[in-house]
ZAMARGU-4260 file (C-alpha; in steps of 0.2 Angstrom, whole numbers, plus 5000, padded with zeros to 4 digits):
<rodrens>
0) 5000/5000/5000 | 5007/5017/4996 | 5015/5027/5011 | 5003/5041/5018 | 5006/5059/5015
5) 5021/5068/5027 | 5007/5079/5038 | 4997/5061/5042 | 5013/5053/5051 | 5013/5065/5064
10) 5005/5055/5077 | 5009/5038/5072 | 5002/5031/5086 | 4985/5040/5081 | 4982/5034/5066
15) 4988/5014/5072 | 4975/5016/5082 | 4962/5023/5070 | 4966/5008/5059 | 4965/4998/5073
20) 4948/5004/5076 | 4941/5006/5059 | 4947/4988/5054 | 4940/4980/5070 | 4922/4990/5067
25) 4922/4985/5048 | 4928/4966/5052 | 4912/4964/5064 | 4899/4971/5053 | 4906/4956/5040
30) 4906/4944/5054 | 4888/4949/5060 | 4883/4946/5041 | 4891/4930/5041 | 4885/4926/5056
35) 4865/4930/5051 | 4862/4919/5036 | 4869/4899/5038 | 4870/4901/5020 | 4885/4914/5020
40) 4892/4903/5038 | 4891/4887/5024 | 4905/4899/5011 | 4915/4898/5026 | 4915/4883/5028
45) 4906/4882/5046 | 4894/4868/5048 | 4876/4871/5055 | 4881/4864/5069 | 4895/4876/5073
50) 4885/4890/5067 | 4874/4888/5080 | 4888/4888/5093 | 4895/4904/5088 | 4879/4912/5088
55) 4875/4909/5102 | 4892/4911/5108 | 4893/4930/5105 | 4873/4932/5113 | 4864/4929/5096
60) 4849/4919/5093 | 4845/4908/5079 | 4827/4912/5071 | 4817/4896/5072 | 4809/4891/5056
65) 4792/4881/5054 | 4799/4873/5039 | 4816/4866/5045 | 4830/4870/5054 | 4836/4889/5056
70) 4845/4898/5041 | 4846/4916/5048 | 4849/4922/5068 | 4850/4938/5076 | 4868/4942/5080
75) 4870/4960/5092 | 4884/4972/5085 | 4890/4979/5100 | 4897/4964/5110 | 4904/4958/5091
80) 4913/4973/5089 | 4919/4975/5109 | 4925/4956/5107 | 4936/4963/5091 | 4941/4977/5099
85) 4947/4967/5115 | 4956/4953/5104 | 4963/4966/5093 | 4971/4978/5106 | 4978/4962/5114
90) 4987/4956/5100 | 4993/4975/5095 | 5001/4975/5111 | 5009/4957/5111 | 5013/4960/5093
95) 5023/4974/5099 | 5031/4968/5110 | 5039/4954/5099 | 5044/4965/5086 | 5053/4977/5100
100) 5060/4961/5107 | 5068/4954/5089 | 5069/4968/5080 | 5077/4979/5093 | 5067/4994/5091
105) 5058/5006/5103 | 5041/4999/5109 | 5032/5015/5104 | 5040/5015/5085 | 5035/4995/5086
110) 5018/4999/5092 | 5016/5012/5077 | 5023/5002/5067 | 5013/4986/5070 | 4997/4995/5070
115) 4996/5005/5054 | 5002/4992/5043 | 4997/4976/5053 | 4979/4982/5052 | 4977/4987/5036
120) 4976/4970/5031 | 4959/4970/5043 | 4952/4981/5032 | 4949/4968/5017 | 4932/4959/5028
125) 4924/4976/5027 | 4930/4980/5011 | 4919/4963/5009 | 4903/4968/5018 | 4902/4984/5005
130) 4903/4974/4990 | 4890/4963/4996 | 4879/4979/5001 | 4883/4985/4983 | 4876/4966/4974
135) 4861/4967/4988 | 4855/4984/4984 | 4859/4978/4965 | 4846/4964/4969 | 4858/4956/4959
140) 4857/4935/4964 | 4871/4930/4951 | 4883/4946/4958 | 4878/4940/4979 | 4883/4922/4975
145) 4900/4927/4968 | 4903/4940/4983 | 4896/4927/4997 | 4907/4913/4987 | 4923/4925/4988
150) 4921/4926/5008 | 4935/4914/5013 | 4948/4922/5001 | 4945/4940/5011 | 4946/4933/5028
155) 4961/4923/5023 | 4969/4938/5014 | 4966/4948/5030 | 4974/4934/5041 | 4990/4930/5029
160) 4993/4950/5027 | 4995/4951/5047 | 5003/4935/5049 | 5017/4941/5035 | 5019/4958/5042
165) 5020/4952/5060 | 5036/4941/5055 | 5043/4954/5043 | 5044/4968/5054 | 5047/4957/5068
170) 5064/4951/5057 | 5082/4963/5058 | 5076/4976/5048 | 5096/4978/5042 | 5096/4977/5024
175) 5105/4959/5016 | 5108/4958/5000 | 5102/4938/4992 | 5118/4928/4989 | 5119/4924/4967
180) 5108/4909/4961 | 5121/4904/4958 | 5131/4902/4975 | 5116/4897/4981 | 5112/4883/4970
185) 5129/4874/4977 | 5122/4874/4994 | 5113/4858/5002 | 5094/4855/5006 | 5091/4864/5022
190) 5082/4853/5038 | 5068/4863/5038 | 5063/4854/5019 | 5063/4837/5024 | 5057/4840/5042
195) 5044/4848/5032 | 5041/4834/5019 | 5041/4820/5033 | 5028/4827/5044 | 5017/4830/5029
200) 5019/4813/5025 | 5016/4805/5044 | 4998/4817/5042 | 4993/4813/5029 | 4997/4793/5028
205) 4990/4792/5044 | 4973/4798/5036 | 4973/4788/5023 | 4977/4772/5033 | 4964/4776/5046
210) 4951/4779/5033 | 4954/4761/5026 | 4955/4756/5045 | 4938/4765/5048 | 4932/4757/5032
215) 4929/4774/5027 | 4940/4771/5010 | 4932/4769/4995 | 4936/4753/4981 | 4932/4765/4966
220) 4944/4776/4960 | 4955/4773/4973 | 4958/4753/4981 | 4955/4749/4964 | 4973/4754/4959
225) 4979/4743/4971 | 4969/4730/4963 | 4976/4731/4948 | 4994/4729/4955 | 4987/4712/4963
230) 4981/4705/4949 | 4994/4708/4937 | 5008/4700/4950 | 4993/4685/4950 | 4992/4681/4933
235) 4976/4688/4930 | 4980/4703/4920 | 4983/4725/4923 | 4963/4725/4929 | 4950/4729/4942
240) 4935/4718/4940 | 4927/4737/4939 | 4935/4739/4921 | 4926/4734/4906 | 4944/4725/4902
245) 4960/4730/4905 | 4962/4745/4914 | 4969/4755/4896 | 4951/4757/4892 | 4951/4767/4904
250) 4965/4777/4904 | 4985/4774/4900 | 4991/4775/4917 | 5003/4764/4921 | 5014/4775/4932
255) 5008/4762/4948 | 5014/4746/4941 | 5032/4754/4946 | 5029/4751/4964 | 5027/4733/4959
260) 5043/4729/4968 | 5041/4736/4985 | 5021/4731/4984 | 5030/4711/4981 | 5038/4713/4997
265) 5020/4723/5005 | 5005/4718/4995 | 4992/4732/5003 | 4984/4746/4999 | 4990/4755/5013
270) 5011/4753/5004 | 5000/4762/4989 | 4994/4777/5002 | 5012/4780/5011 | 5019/4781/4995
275) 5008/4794/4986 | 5008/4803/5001 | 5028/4805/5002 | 5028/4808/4983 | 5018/4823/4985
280) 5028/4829/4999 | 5047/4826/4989 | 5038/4840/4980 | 5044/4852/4992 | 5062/4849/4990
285) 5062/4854/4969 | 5048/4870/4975 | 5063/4874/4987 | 5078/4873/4973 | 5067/4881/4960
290) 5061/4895/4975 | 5081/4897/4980 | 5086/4897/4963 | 5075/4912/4958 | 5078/4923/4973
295) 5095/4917/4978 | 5089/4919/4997 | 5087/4900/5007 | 5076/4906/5018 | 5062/4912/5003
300) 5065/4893/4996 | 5059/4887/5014 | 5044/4898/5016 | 5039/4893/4999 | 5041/4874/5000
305) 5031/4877/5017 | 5017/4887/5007 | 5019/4871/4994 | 5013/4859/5009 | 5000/4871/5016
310) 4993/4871/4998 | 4974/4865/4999 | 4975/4862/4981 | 4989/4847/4983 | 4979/4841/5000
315) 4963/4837/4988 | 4976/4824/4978 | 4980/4816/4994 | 4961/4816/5001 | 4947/4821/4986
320) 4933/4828/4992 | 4924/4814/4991 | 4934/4804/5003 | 4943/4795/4987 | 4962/4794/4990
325) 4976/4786/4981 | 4976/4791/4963 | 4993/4787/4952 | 4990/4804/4945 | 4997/4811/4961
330) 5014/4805/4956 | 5016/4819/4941 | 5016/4831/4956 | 5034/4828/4962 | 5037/4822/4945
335) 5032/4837/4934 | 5040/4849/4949 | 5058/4840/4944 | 5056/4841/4929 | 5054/4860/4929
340) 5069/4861/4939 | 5078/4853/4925 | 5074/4863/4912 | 5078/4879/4922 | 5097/4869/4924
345) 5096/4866/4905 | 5100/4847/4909 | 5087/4840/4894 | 5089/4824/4894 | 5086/4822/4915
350) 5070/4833/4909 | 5064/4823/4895 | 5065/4808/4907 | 5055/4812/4922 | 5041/4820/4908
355) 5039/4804/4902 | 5037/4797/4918 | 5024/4811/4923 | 5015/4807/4905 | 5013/4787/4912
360) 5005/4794/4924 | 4988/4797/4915 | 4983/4806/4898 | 4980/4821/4904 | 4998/4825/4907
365) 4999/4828/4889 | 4988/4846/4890 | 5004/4854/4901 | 5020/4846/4893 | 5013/4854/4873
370) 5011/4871/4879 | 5027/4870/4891 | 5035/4864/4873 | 5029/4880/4867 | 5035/4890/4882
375) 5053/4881/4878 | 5057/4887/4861 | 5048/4902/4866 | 5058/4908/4879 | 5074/4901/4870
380) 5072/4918/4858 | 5074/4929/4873 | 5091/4935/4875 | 5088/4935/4893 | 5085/4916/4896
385) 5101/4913/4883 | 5111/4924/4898 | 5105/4915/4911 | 5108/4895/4903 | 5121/4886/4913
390) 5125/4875/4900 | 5127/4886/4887 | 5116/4877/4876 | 5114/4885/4860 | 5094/4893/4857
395) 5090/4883/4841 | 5092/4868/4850 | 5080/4873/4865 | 5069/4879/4850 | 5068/4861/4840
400) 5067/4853/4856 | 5052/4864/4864 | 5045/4863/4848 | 5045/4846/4845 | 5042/4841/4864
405) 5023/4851/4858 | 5023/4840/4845 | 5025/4823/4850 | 5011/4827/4868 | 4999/4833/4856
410) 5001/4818/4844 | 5000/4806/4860 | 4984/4815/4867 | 4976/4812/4850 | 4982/4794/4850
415) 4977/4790/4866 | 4961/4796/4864 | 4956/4792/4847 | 4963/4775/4846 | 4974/4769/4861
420) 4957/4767/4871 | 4943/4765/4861 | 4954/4749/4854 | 4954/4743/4875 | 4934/4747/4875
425) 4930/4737/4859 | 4930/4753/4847 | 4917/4763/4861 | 4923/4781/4864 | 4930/4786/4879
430) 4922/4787/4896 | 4926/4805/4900 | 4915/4810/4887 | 4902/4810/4897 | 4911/4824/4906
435) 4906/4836/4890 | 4891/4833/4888 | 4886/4853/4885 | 4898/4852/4869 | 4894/4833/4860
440) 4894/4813/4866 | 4911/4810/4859 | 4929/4816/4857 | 4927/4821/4837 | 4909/4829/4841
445) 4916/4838/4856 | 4930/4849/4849 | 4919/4850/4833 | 4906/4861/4844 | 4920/4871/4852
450) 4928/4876/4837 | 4910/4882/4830 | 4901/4886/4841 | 4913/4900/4852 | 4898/4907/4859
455) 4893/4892/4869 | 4912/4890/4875 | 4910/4906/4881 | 4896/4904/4890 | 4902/4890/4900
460) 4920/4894/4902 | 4915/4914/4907 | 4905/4912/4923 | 4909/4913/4941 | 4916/4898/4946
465) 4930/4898/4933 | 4933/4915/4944 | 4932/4906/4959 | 4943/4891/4953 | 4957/4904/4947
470) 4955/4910/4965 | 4959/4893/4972 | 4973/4890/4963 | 4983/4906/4965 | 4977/4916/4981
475) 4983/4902/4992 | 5001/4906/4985 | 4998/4925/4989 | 4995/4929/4970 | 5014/4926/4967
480) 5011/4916/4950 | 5001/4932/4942 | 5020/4940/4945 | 5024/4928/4930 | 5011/4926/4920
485) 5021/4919/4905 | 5025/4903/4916 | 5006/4902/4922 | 5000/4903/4903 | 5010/4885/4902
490) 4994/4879/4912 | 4983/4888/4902 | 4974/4877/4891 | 4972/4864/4905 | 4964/4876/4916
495) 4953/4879/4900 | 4947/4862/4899 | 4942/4859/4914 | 4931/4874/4917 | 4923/4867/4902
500) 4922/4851/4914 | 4906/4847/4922 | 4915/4836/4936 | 4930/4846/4936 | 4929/4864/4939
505) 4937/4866/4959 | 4952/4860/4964 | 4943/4846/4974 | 4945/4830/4965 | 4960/4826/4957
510) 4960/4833/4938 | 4968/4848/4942 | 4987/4838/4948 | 4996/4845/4934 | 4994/4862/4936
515) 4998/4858/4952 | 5017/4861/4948 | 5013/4876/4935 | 5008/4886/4948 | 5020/4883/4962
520) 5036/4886/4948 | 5026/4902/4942 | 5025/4908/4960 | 5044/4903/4962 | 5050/4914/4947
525) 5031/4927/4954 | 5042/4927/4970 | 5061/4930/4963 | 5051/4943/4952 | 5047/4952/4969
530) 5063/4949/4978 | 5073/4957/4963 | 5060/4973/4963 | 5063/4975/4982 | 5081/4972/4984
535) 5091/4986/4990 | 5074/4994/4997 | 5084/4994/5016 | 5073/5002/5025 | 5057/4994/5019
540) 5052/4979/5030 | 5047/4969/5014 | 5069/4970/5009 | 5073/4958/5000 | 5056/4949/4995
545) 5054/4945/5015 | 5036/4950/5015 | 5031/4944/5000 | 5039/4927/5005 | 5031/4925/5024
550) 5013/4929/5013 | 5017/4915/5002 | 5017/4903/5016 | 5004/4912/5026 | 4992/4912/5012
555) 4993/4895/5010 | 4990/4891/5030 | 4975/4903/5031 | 4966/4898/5015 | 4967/4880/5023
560) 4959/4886/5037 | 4943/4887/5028 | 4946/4873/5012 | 4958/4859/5019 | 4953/4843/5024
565) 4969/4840/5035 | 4972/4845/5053 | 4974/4861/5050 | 4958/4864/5042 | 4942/4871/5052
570) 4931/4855/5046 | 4943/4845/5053 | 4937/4849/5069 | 4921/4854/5068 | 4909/4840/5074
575) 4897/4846/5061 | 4906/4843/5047 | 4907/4827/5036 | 4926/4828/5038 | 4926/4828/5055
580) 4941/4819/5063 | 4929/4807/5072 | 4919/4804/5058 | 4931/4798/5046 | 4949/4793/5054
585) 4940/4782/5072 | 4937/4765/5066 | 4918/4762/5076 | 4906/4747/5078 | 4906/4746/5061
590) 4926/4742/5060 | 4924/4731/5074 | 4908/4720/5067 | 4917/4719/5050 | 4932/4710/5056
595) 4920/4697/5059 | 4912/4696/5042 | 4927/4694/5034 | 4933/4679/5042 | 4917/4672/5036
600) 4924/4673/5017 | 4939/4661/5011 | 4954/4669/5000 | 4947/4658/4985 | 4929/4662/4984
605) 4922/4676/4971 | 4914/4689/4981 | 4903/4704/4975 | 4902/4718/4990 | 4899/4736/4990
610) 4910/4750/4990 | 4919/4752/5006 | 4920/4735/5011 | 4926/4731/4992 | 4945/4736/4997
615) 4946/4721/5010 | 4941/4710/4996 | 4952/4714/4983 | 4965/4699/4986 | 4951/4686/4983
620) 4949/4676/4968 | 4938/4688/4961 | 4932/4703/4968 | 4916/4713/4960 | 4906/4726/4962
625) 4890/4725/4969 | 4880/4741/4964 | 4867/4749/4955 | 4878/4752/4943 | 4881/4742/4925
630) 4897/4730/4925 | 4904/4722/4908 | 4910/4707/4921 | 4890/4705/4923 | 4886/4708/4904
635) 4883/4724/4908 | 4870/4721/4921 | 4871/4729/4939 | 4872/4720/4954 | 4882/4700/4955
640) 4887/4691/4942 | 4883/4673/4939 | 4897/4666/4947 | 4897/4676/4963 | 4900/4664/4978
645) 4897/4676/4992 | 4886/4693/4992 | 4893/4705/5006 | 4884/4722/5008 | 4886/4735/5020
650) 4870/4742/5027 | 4880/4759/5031 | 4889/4762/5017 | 4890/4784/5014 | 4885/4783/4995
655) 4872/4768/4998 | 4863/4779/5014 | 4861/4793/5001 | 4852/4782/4989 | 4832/4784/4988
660) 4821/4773/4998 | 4817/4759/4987 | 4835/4757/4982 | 4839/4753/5003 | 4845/4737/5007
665) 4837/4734/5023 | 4836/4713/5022 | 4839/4699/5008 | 4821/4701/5000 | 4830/4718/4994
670) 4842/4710/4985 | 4837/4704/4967 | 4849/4689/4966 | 4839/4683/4984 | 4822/4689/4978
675) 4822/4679/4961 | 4829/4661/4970 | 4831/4662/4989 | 4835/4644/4987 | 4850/4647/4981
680) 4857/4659/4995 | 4860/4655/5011 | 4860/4670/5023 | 4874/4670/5035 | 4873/4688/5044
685) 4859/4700/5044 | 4862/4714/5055 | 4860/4733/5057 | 4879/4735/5050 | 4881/4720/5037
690) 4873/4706/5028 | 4881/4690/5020 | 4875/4677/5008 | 4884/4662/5003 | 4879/4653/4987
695) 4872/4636/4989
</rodrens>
């Protein structure tokens, strides 16, 4: 923010204060808002549950509704705002006097200081509650969703401003100037990194080992990869018994079958969830060179390694929101991220490598390695980048090779999706079509109507929540990749497409993993963009890129706050969420009863069972899916196929609770295999959790 006029600094202390009190009177008023309507509390992420707490917390009632439970309370300004006040002059003074402490200055200059540019940042929730004034007066619907959407990002902006100016002025304000990228490329991996990277993955496997424990874990899309491993070592071929074949008429993902060796030494899923989990943390260490590389400063490589791990974005591959979990095309994460840092070495061939292993990883990987082909030769022509090579490689050669790296990823995308697997489905057109549906049924039809018909493309790919998906991929890096926008075009046309997807427009499943990396090496070079603009600023407390490094980090932690599903996520902890840590990670009844359901079923039977109980099942002789949903095993046919020896079904199971009445299974009359010849099952449990039948 611009320094104020030379006649305004005269009280310092003054106008700290008047911030102070302007940001703590604007920050209530957004609260009160937020507070009033459970629709507003629900962009926050607060439950119902939890909304109700907080209203009545801070002496608000909820309105009771005849119609359901309450969607709007009465929450009083005064104590809102006197509970602000109190918690802001608190932390003014603490903030202080740790600044005075480790910055040796006066406690007055701190004080000043701290104040007027701590609370500045508190100024963004108020700034919030006039825009949704301005969309209310508008009696704009489409404008109020978009401003009540936004909420999180304000409030985390606020948080992650005053978090970073809290450490930046609390730092020696003495001016250092960043060793050379060069020097510091010689120097070693700090202990922060891989402290870092460890406890990320002891989290985060401990979630993912806990939902399978919890039988939380779903088969599809997720125990199903395991399954594929456990057939191919067993003869039986690179499958689930939920393809239509083998599993390349799905997609060509392959990159799994390359844990085949430790999973010989540990067939379980759980070897599959420890190693995706330290794969996405390895991340960190090339964001850290590619961050130190950029700035020349150690310290701005940690902070955004740190943001890196903090990123919601990358905690959706681990966890989807769905509760799905390992996917193989977490592993282009890590993979892409090297690679990236190759190409900034200029060591090719090292590059070309680990991009062929992210491109095994699944298809997709093709819609970021053509256009970073293109940013290749691009950049090759910049006399810049030609400066800056530490191999000295001559520009034509960067050119041929970018260009013909676009070449050969388009080609295989085309291949793969025209041919590759349609000739694993028996010529039928991929499933993602389905995906599309706004533009045509198949691949041809679908790019047919996008060229054509630009108005339609418009319409979908202009509208909100492509604003809100940008959002969620850059504003928990503090905006950093916008500082280098050339770098974030490379993810362009990925980001393209799935805004055009009706299943993948958030960063909550797992489409968006490759721009995973595009974003995190356009905010390393956003962030050594920053530093070079700030460096030999002394007296400014951002010297050096310091600031903008802490807000990095910051961002990252305080957008969690409101969208990650780990510990340091607000659902994590909020009993009224679905993602509470009770709810998903403490194994129950449930658990406890199945143990004894699965002793019931021998290792050579074929056994048809529903989704969460499909994963314990998978090391049978065959394991199918017993659902509503159309299985080639059962010629296309839901439910169990002829030669199902046991049927095991899970009473409880989350998607099956969500289905309609008549679709309940409540007792074996409800299942059509029982229904059409009870003599042929015999019913061996039947209880509130589970129910087993065993073929005659």
């Amino acid at each position: 923010m611009p320094e104020p006029h030379p006649s305004a600094r005269r009280h310092p202390l003054l106008r700290a204060g008047l911030v102070l009190l302007m940001a703590a009177g604007g920050a209530a008023l957004a609260l009160q808002s937020a507070l009033e309507d459970v629709r507003v509390a629900g962009a926050l992420v607060i439950s119902r549950g939890l909304w109700t707490d907080i209203v009545a917390a801070v002496d608000g009632t909820t309105d009771r509704s005849p119609h359901g439970p309450p969607a709007t309370a009465d929450v009083p300004y005064v104590p809102l705002l006197g509970l602000l006040l109190t918690a802001g002059l608190a932390a003014w003074l603490a903030g202080a006097g740790l600044i005075s402490w480790r910055a040796r200055r006066t406690f007055g200059h701190s004080l000043a200081e701290w104040g007027w540019r701590g609370w500045r940042w508190w100024l963004l929730p108020g700034a919030w509650e006039v825009l949704r004034v301005i969309a209310g007066l508008a009696a704009s619907i489409p404008l109020m969703r978009l401003v009540v959407a936004t909420a999180p990002f304000w409030f985390a902006a606020a948080l992650a401003g005053w978090l970073a100016t809290l450490l930046s002025l609390a730092a020696n304000p003495g001016h250092q100037a960043p060793p050379s990228a060069a020097r510091a490329s010689r120097r070693g991996i700090p202990a922060f990194v891989w402290l870092a990277a460890a406890a990320y993955t002891l989290v985060w496997t401990a979630m993912n080992w806990q939902l399978y424990f919890a039988l939380n874990l779903p088969h599809g899309d997720s125990a199903m990869y395991e399954e594929h491993l456990w057939n191919l070592t067993h003869g039986k071929g690179f499958r689930s018994y939920l393809d239509q074949g083998l599993f390349l008429g799905e997609h060509v993902q392959v990159i799994h079958v390359l844990l085949i060796p430790l999973y010989l030494l540990w067939p379980s899923h759980l070897l599959l969830e420890l190693c995706q989990s330290a794969a996405l943390a390895s991340g960190s260490v090339a964001t850290f060179l590619l961050a130190r590389r950029q700035t020349g400063s150690e310290r701005a490589g940690c902070c955004l390694a740190a943001a890196y791990l903090l990123y919601f974005p990358l905690h959706f591959l681990d966890i989807s929101i769905d509760i799905k979990t390992f996917r193989p095309m977490a592993f282009s994460v890590p993979l892409l991220l090297f690679a990236l840092d190759q190409l900034e070495r200029r060591r090719w061939k090292t590059m070309l490598l680990l991009l062929g292993l992210a491109l095994s990883s699944k298809e997709d990987l093709a819609v970021v390695i053509a256009p970073l082909g293109v940013w290749i030769a691009a950049t090759a022509c910049w006399p810049g980048v030609r400066e800056r090579s530490t191999s000295g490689a001559r520009p034509w050669g960067a050119i041929v090779l970018g260009l013909a790296l676009a070449v050969f990823a388009t080609a295989y995308l085309v291949a793969v999706v025209g041919w590759v697997i349609p000739a694993f489905r028996s010529g039928e057109t991929v499933h993602y079509s389905r995906y599309f549906q706004a533009f045509g049924e198949t691949p041809g039809e679908i790019v047919r109507t996008m060229l054509t018909d630009p108005a339609r493309v418009a319409r979908e790919f202009f509208t909100a929540d492509t604003l809100l998906y940008a959002a969620a991929l850059v504003v928990p890096l503090g905006c950093l990749p916008l500082f280098a926008a050339g770098r974030l075009l490379v993810g362009l046309p990925l980001f393209f497409v799935l805004c055009l997807n009706e299943l993948g427009r958030a960063p909550h499943f797992h489409f968006h993993a490759p721009l995973v990396p595009i974003v995190v090496w356009a905010a390393a070079a956003g962030l050594g963009n920053v530093t070079r603009r700030s460096t030999g600023r002394a007296t400014e407390f951002h010297s050096g890129g310091r600031w903008a490094s802490h807000f990095a980090w910051c961002s990252a932690f305080a957008t969690g706050l409101f969208f990650s599903l780990g510990p340091l996520g607000i659902a994590f902890w909020d009993r009224g969420s679905g993602a509470h840590w009770r709810t998903l990670y403490v194994p129950g009844e449930r658990a406890a009863r199945f143990s004894e359901v699965e002793r019931l079923i021998p290792r050579g039977a074929r056994v048809a069972s529903t989704d969460f109980i499909h994963p314990r099942f998978t090391h049978h002789e065959r394991s199918y899916d017993y659902s509503e949903y159309p299985r080639a095993v059962n010629d296309n046919r839901p439910g169990a196929p002829p030669d199902t020896d046991f049927i095991v079904i899970d009473k409880q199971d989350r998607y099956r609770s969500l289905a309609p009445p008549e679709q309940q299974i409540r007792g074996p009359a409800d299942l059509p295999e029982y229904g059409e010849d009870p003599g042929r099952w015999e019913v061996l449990v039947d209880d509130e959790y589970f129910m087993v039948l065993r073929r005659r």
